[in-house]
C-alpha positions as a Markdown table, in Angstrom:
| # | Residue | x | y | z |
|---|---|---|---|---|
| 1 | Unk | 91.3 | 81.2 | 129.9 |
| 2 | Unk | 92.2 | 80.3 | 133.4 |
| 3 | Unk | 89.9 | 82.8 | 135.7 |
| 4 | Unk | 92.6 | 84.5 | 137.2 |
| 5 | Unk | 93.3 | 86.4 | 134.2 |
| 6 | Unk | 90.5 | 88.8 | 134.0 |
| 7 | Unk | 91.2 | 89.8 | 137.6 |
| 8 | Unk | 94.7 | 90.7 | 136.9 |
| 9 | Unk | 93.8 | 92.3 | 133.1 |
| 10 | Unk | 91.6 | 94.9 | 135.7 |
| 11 | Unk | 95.2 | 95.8 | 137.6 |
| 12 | Unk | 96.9 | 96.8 | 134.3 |
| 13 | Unk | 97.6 | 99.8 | 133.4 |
| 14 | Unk | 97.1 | 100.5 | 129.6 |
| 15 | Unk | 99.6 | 102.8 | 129.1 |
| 16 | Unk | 102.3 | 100.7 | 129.9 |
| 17 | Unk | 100.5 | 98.1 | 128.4 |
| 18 | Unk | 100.9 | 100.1 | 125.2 |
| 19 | Unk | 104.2 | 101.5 | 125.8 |
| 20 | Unk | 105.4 | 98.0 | 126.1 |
| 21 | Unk | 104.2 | 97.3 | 122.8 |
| 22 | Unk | 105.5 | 100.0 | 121.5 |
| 23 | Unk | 108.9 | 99.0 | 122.5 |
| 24 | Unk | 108.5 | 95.2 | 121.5 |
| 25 | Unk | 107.6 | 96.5 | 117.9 |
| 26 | Unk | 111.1 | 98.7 | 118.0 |
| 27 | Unk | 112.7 | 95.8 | 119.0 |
| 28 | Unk | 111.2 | 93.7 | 116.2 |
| 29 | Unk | 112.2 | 96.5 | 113.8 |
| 30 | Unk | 115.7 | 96.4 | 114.8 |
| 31 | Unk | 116.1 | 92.0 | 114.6 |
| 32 | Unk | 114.0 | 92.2 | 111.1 |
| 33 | Unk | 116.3 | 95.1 | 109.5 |
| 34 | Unk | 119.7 | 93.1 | 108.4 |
| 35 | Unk | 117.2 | 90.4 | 106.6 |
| 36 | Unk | 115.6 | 90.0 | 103.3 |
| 37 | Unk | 113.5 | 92.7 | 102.4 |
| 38 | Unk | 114.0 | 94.0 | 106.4 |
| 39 | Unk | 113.6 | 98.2 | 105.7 |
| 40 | Unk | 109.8 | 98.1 | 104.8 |
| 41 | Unk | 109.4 | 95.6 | 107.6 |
| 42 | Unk | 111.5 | 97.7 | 109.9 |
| 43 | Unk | 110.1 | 100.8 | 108.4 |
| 44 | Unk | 106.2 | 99.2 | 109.0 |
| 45 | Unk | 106.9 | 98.4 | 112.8 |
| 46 | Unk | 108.4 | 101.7 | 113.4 |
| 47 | Unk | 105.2 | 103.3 | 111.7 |
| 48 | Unk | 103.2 | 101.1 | 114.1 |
| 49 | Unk | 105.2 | 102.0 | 117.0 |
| 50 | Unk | 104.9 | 105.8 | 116.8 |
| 51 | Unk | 101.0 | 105.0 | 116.0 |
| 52 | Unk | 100.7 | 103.2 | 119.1 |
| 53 | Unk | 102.6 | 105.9 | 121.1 |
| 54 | Unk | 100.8 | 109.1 | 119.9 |
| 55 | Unk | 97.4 | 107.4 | 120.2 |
| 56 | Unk | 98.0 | 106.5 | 123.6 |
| 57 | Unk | 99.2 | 110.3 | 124.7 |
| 58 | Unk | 96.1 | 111.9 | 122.5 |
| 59 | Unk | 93.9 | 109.2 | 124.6 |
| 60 | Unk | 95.4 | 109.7 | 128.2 |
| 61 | Unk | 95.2 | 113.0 | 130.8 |
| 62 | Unk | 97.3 | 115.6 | 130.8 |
| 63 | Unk | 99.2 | 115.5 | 133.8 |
């Protein structure tokens, strides 16, 4: 791991970190849904998505 990388892992902020995720698996979801067995894919990454989403706003200050 070059040694840059834990410097700028300190500057992140995890929400967006995890609402970027979030949206990459609804993304995924959407591209996997018109293919072979693609609705329990789909409906697996959309499960994971609102997993990640709720998890993060239980876990971060009200504002």
């Amino acid at each position: 791991m070059p040694r840059a990388l834990p410097a700028v892992d300190r500057l992140l902020d995890c929400s967006l970190t995890r609402f970027l995720e979030a949206a990459a698996l609804l993304r995924l979801a959407e591209i996997h849904l018109p293919r072979k067995h693609g609705e329990a894919i789909a409906g697996a990454l959309l499960r994971e998505s609102e997993r990640m989403l709720v998890s993060d706003q239980k876990n971060s200050p009200s504002r």
